[in-house]
MARDREN-226403 format. One record per residue (C-alpha): residue number from 0; x, y, z. Coordinates in Angstrom, 2 decimals, always signed. Example, Ala and Ser with C-alpha at 12.3 -4.5 7.8 and 13.67 -1.06 7.14 Angstrom:
2
0/+12.30/-4.50/+7.80
1/+13.67/-1.06/+7.14
REM end
This chain:
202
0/+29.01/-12.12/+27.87
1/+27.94/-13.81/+24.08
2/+26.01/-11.12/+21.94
3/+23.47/-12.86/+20.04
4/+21.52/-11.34/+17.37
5/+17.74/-13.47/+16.61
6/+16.16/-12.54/+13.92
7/+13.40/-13.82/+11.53
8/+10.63/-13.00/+9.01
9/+7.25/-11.99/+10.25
10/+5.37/-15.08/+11.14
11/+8.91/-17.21/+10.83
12/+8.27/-17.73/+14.84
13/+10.54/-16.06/+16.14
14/+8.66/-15.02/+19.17
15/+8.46/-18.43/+20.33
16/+11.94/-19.08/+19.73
17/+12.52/-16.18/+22.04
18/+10.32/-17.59/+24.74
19/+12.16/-20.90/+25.21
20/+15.59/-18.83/+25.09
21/+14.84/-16.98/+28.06
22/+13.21/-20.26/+29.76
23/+16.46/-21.71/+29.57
24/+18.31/-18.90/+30.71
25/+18.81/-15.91/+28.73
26/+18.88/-12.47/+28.68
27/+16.21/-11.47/+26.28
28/+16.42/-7.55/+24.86
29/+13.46/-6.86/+22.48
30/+13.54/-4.67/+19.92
31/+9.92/-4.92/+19.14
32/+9.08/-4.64/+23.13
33/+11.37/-0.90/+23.52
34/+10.34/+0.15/+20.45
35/+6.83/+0.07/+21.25
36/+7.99/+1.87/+24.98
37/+9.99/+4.88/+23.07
38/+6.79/+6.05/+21.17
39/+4.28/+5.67/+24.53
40/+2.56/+8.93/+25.66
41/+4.47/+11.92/+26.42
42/+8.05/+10.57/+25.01
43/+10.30/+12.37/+22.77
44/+9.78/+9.66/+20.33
45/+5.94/+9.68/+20.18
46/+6.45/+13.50/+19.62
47/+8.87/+12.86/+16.73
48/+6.63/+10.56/+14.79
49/+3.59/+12.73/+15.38
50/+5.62/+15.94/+14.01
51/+6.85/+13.43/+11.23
52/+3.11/+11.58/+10.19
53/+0.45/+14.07/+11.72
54/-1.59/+13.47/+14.54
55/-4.24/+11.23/+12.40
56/-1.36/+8.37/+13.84
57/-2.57/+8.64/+17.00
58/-6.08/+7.12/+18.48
59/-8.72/+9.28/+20.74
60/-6.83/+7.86/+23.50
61/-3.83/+10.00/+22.83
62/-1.42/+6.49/+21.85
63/-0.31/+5.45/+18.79
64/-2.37/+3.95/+16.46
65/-0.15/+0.73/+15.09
66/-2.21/-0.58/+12.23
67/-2.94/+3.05/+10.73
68/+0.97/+3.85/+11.03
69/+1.72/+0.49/+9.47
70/-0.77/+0.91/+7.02
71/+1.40/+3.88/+6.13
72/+4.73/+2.95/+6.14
73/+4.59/-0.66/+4.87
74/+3.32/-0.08/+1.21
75/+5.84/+3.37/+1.17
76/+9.28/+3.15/+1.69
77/+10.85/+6.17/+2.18
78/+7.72/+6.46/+4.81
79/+9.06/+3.47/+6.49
80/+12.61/+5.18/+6.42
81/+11.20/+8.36/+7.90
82/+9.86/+5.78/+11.02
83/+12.75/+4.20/+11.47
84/+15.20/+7.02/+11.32
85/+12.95/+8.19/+14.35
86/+12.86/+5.21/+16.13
87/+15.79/+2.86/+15.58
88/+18.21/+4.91/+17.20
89/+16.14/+5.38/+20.64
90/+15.55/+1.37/+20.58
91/+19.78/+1.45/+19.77
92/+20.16/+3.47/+22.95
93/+17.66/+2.07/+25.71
94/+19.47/-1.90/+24.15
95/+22.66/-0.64/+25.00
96/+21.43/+0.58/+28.51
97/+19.81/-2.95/+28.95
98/+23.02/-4.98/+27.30
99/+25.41/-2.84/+29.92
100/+23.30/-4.67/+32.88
101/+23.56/-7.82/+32.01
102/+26.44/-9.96/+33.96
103/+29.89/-10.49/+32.48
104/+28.61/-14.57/+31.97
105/+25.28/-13.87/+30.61
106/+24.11/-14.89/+26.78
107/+22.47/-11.87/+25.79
108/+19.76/-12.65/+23.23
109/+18.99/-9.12/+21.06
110/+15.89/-10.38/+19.33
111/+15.35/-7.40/+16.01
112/+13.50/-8.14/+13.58
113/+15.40/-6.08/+10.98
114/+18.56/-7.12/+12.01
115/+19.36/-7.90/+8.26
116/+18.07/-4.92/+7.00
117/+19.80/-2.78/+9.00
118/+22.91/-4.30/+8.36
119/+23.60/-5.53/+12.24
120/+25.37/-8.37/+12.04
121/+28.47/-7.29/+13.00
122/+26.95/-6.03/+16.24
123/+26.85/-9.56/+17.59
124/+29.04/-12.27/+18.86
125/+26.88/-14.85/+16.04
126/+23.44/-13.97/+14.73
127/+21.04/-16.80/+14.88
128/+18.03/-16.73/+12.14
129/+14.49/-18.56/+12.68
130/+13.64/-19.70/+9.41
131/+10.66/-20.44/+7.66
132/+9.31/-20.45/+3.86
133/+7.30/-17.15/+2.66
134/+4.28/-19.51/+2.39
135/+4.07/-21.12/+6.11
136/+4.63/-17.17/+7.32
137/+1.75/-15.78/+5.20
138/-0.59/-18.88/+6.28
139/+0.72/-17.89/+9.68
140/+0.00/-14.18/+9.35
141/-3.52/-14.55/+7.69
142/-5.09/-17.85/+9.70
143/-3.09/-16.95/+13.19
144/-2.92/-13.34/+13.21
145/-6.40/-12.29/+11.28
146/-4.05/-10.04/+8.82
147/-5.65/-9.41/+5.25
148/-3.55/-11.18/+2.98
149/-2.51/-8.02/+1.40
150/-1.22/-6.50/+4.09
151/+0.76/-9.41/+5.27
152/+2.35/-9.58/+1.81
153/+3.15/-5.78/+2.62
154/+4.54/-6.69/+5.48
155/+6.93/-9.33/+4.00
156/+7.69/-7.64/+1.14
157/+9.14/-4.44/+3.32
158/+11.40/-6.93/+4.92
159/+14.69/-8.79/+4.08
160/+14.19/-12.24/+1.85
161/+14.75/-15.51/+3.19
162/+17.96/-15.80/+0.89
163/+19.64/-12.35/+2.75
164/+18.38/-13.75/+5.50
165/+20.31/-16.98/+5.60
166/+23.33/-14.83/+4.22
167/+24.23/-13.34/+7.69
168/+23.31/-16.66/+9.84
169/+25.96/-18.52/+12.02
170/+23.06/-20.92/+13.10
171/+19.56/-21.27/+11.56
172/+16.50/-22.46/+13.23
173/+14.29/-24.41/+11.07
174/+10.72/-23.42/+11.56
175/+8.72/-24.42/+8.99
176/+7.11/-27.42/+10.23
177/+5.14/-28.15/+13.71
178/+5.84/-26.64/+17.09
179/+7.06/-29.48/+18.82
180/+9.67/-29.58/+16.36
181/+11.00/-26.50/+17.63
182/+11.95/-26.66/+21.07
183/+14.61/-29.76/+20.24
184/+16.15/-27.48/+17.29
185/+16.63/-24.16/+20.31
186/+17.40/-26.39/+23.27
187/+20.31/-27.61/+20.83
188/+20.71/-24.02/+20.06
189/+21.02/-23.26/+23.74
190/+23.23/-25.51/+24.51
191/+25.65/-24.49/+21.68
192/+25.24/-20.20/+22.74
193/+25.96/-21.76/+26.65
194/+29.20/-23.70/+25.18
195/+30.68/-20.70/+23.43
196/+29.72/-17.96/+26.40
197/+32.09/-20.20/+28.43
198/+34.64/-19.62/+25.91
199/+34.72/-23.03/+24.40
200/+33.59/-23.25/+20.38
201/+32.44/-26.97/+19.13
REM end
Protein backbone atom coordinates (compact mmCIF):
# COMPACT_ATOMS: atom_id res chain seq x y z
CA UNK A 1 0.00 0.00 0.00
CA UNK A 2 1.57 3.87 -0.97
CA UNK A 3 0.20 6.53 1.60
CA UNK A 4 -0.35 9.62 -0.21
CA UNK A 5 -1.08 12.81 1.37
CA UNK A 6 -3.06 15.63 -1.37
CA UNK A 7 -3.29 18.69 -0.25
CA UNK A 8 -3.92 22.27 -1.57
CA UNK A 9 -5.16 25.82 -0.88
CA UNK A 10 -8.83 26.55 -1.02
CA UNK A 11 -9.78 27.04 -4.59
CA UNK A 12 -6.08 25.52 -5.68
CA UNK A 13 -8.42 22.54 -7.25
CA UNK A 14 -7.78 20.11 -5.43
CA UNK A 15 -11.14 18.53 -5.59
CA UNK A 16 -10.76 17.89 -9.13
CA UNK A 17 -7.45 16.54 -8.76
CA UNK A 18 -9.07 14.10 -6.43
CA UNK A 19 -11.72 13.12 -8.90
CA UNK A 20 -9.40 11.96 -11.70
CA UNK A 21 -7.25 10.06 -8.89
CA UNK A 22 -9.93 7.86 -8.01
CA UNK A 23 -11.02 7.53 -11.89
CA UNK A 24 -7.83 6.03 -12.43
CA UNK A 25 -7.83 3.89 -9.60
CA UNK A 26 -7.41 5.07 -6.21
CA UNK A 27 -8.45 4.84 -2.93
CA UNK A 28 -9.73 8.23 -2.08
CA UNK A 29 -10.13 9.05 2.00
CA UNK A 30 -11.56 12.60 2.49
CA UNK A 31 -10.93 14.55 5.16
CA UNK A 32 -13.39 17.19 4.25
CA UNK A 33 -16.13 14.28 3.39
CA UNK A 34 -15.69 12.47 7.38
CA UNK A 35 -15.35 15.53 8.83
CA UNK A 36 -18.54 16.77 7.73
CA UNK A 37 -20.04 12.89 8.85
CA UNK A 38 -18.46 13.21 12.60
CA UNK A 39 -20.48 16.46 13.38
CA UNK A 40 -24.04 15.03 11.65
CA UNK A 41 -27.05 14.80 14.05
CA UNK A 42 -26.85 12.93 17.15
CA UNK A 43 -22.83 12.25 17.06
CA UNK A 44 -20.50 12.79 19.81
CA UNK A 45 -18.83 15.30 17.69
CA UNK A 46 -21.85 17.50 16.83
CA UNK A 47 -22.40 17.45 20.68
CA UNK A 48 -18.82 18.59 21.32
CA UNK A 49 -18.91 21.58 19.06
CA UNK A 50 -22.35 22.60 20.25
CA UNK A 51 -21.08 22.42 24.08
CA UNK A 52 -17.90 24.26 22.64
CA UNK A 53 -19.79 27.28 20.25
CA UNK A 54 -23.50 27.27 21.60
CA UNK A 55 -26.35 26.06 19.89
CA UNK A 56 -26.70 29.44 17.64
CA UNK A 57 -24.16 26.86 15.30
CA UNK A 58 -26.79 24.85 14.54
CA UNK A 59 -29.86 25.62 11.93
CA UNK A 60 -33.80 25.01 12.81
CA UNK A 61 -33.19 21.77 11.30
CA UNK A 62 -31.14 20.56 14.18
CA UNK A 63 -27.57 20.31 11.68
CA UNK A 64 -24.82 22.35 11.67
CA UNK A 65 -24.83 25.51 10.30
CA UNK A 66 -21.33 25.67 8.10
CA UNK A 67 -21.14 29.26 7.03
CA UNK A 68 -22.16 30.68 10.63
CA UNK A 69 -19.42 28.26 12.25
CA UNK A 70 -16.95 29.38 9.61
CA UNK A 71 -17.88 32.75 9.97
CA UNK A 72 -16.66 32.13 13.51
CA UNK A 73 -13.67 30.37 13.42
CA UNK A 74 -11.99 31.75 10.27
CA UNK A 75 -11.38 35.46 11.36
CA UNK A 76 -10.46 33.90 15.23
CA UNK A 77 -7.87 31.61 15.72
CA UNK A 78 -7.83 30.15 18.83
CA UNK A 79 -11.75 29.63 17.75
CA UNK A 80 -10.53 27.69 14.87
CA UNK A 81 -8.20 25.71 17.34
CA UNK A 82 -11.10 25.03 19.67
CA UNK A 83 -12.88 23.31 16.19
CA UNK A 84 -10.26 21.47 15.29
CA UNK A 85 -9.13 20.07 18.57
CA UNK A 86 -12.83 18.68 18.44
CA UNK A 87 -12.82 17.44 15.20
CA UNK A 88 -9.42 16.47 13.80
CA UNK A 89 -8.94 13.66 15.94
CA UNK A 90 -12.47 11.87 15.10
CA UNK A 91 -11.61 12.51 11.19
CA UNK A 92 -7.83 10.89 12.46
CA UNK A 93 -9.76 7.89 13.73
CA UNK A 94 -12.68 7.02 11.18
CA UNK A 95 -9.16 7.61 8.22
CA UNK A 96 -7.42 5.09 9.98
CA UNK A 97 -10.55 2.74 10.03
CA UNK A 98 -10.92 3.48 6.21
CA UNK A 99 -6.87 3.25 5.44
CA UNK A 100 -6.93 -0.38 7.42
CA UNK A 101 -9.51 -1.59 4.51
CA UNK A 102 -7.84 -0.79 1.81
CA UNK A 103 -5.79 -3.85 0.03
CA UNK A 104 -2.10 -4.44 0.69
CA UNK A 105 -1.56 -3.05 -3.35
CA UNK A 106 -3.80 -0.15 -3.17
CA UNK A 107 -2.51 3.76 -3.53
CA UNK A 108 -4.32 5.28 -0.84
CA UNK A 109 -4.98 8.94 -1.64
CA UNK A 110 -5.66 10.94 2.01
CA UNK A 111 -6.90 14.16 0.48
CA UNK A 112 -6.66 17.03 3.93
CA UNK A 113 -6.70 20.12 3.34
CA UNK A 114 -4.55 21.13 6.33
CA UNK A 115 -2.17 18.62 5.87
CA UNK A 116 0.59 21.38 6.19
CA UNK A 117 -0.81 22.94 8.98
CA UNK A 118 -1.10 20.17 10.96
CA UNK A 119 2.22 19.13 10.41
CA UNK A 120 1.25 15.59 8.53
CA UNK A 121 3.69 14.99 6.32
CA UNK A 122 5.37 12.42 7.86
CA UNK A 123 2.13 10.46 7.93
CA UNK A 124 2.53 9.62 4.27
CA UNK A 125 4.54 7.54 1.94
CA UNK A 126 5.04 11.25 -0.36
CA UNK A 127 2.63 14.15 -0.05
CA UNK A 128 1.54 15.52 -3.32
CA UNK A 129 0.45 19.44 -3.35
CA UNK A 130 -2.07 21.03 -6.05
CA UNK A 131 -0.77 24.31 -6.58
CA UNK A 132 -2.05 27.43 -7.58
CA UNK A 133 -1.25 31.35 -7.04
CA UNK A 134 -3.35 33.22 -4.13
CA UNK A 135 -4.89 35.25 -7.02
CA UNK A 136 -6.37 32.35 -9.44
CA UNK A 137 -7.80 30.78 -5.86
CA UNK A 138 -9.52 34.02 -4.75
CA UNK A 139 -10.94 34.60 -8.48
CA UNK A 140 -11.89 30.96 -8.01
CA UNK A 141 -13.51 31.39 -4.61
CA UNK A 142 -15.40 34.72 -5.42
CA UNK A 143 -16.59 34.10 -9.37
CA UNK A 144 -17.00 30.03 -8.85
CA UNK A 145 -18.05 29.68 -5.41
CA UNK A 146 -20.23 33.12 -4.80
CA UNK A 147 -17.85 33.76 -1.55
CA UNK A 148 -17.57 37.57 -0.51
CA UNK A 149 -14.18 38.45 -1.16
CA UNK A 150 -13.59 39.00 2.43
CA UNK A 151 -14.38 35.94 3.55
CA UNK A 152 -12.42 34.07 1.01
CA UNK A 153 -9.37 36.12 2.02
CA UNK A 154 -10.37 34.75 5.61
CA UNK A 155 -10.37 31.66 4.43
CA UNK A 156 -6.85 31.78 2.85
CA UNK A 157 -5.37 33.66 5.29
CA UNK A 158 -6.32 30.83 8.15
CA UNK A 159 -4.49 28.43 5.98
CA UNK A 160 -0.82 27.47 5.19
CA UNK A 161 1.01 29.84 2.33
CA UNK A 162 1.86 28.63 -0.92
CA UNK A 163 5.68 28.83 0.09
CA UNK A 164 4.98 26.13 3.33
CA UNK A 165 3.05 24.61 1.07
CA UNK A 166 5.61 23.69 -1.54
CA UNK A 167 8.03 23.07 1.53
CA UNK A 168 6.56 19.58 2.35
CA UNK A 169 5.82 18.49 -1.49
CA UNK A 170 7.48 15.36 -3.11
CA UNK A 171 5.39 16.18 -6.32
CA UNK A 172 3.45 19.40 -7.13
CA UNK A 173 0.54 19.74 -9.37
CA UNK A 174 0.47 22.88 -11.24
CA UNK A 175 -2.97 24.34 -11.27
CA UNK A 176 -2.98 27.64 -12.10
CA UNK A 177 -3.92 27.68 -15.60
CA UNK A 178 -6.99 25.88 -17.57
CA UNK A 179 -8.60 22.57 -16.75
CA UNK A 180 -7.55 20.65 -19.54
CA UNK A 181 -4.20 21.30 -18.44
CA UNK A 182 -4.76 19.31 -15.51
CA UNK A 183 -5.64 15.93 -16.22
CA UNK A 184 -2.08 15.38 -18.32
CA UNK A 185 -0.12 16.86 -15.13
CA UNK A 186 -2.31 13.85 -12.57
CA UNK A 187 -2.43 11.10 -15.18
CA UNK A 188 1.51 11.65 -15.06
CA UNK A 189 1.05 11.84 -11.41
CA UNK A 190 -0.76 8.54 -11.46
CA UNK A 191 1.36 6.85 -13.24
CA UNK A 192 4.38 7.83 -11.04
CA UNK A 193 2.13 6.88 -7.34
CA UNK A 194 1.28 3.32 -9.54
CA UNK A 195 5.25 2.93 -10.25
CA UNK A 196 6.33 3.38 -6.67
CA UNK A 197 3.19 1.24 -5.00
CA UNK A 198 4.83 -1.60 -7.01
CA UNK A 199 7.95 -0.91 -5.27
CA UNK A 200 9.87 0.54 -8.13
CA UNK A 201 11.02 4.53 -7.68
CA UNK A 202 11.92 6.46 -11.18
Amino acid sequence: MLKVGLTGGIGAGKSEVSRLLVSYGAVLIDADRIAREVVEPGTPGLAAVVEAFGEGILTEEGTLDRPKLGSLVFADAERLATLNAIVHPLVRDRSAELEGAAGAGDVVVHDVPLLTENGLAPLFDLVVVVDASPETQLDRLVRLRGMAEHDARARMAAQATREQRRAIADLVIDNDGPLDALEPQVREVWDELRLRAAGTVR
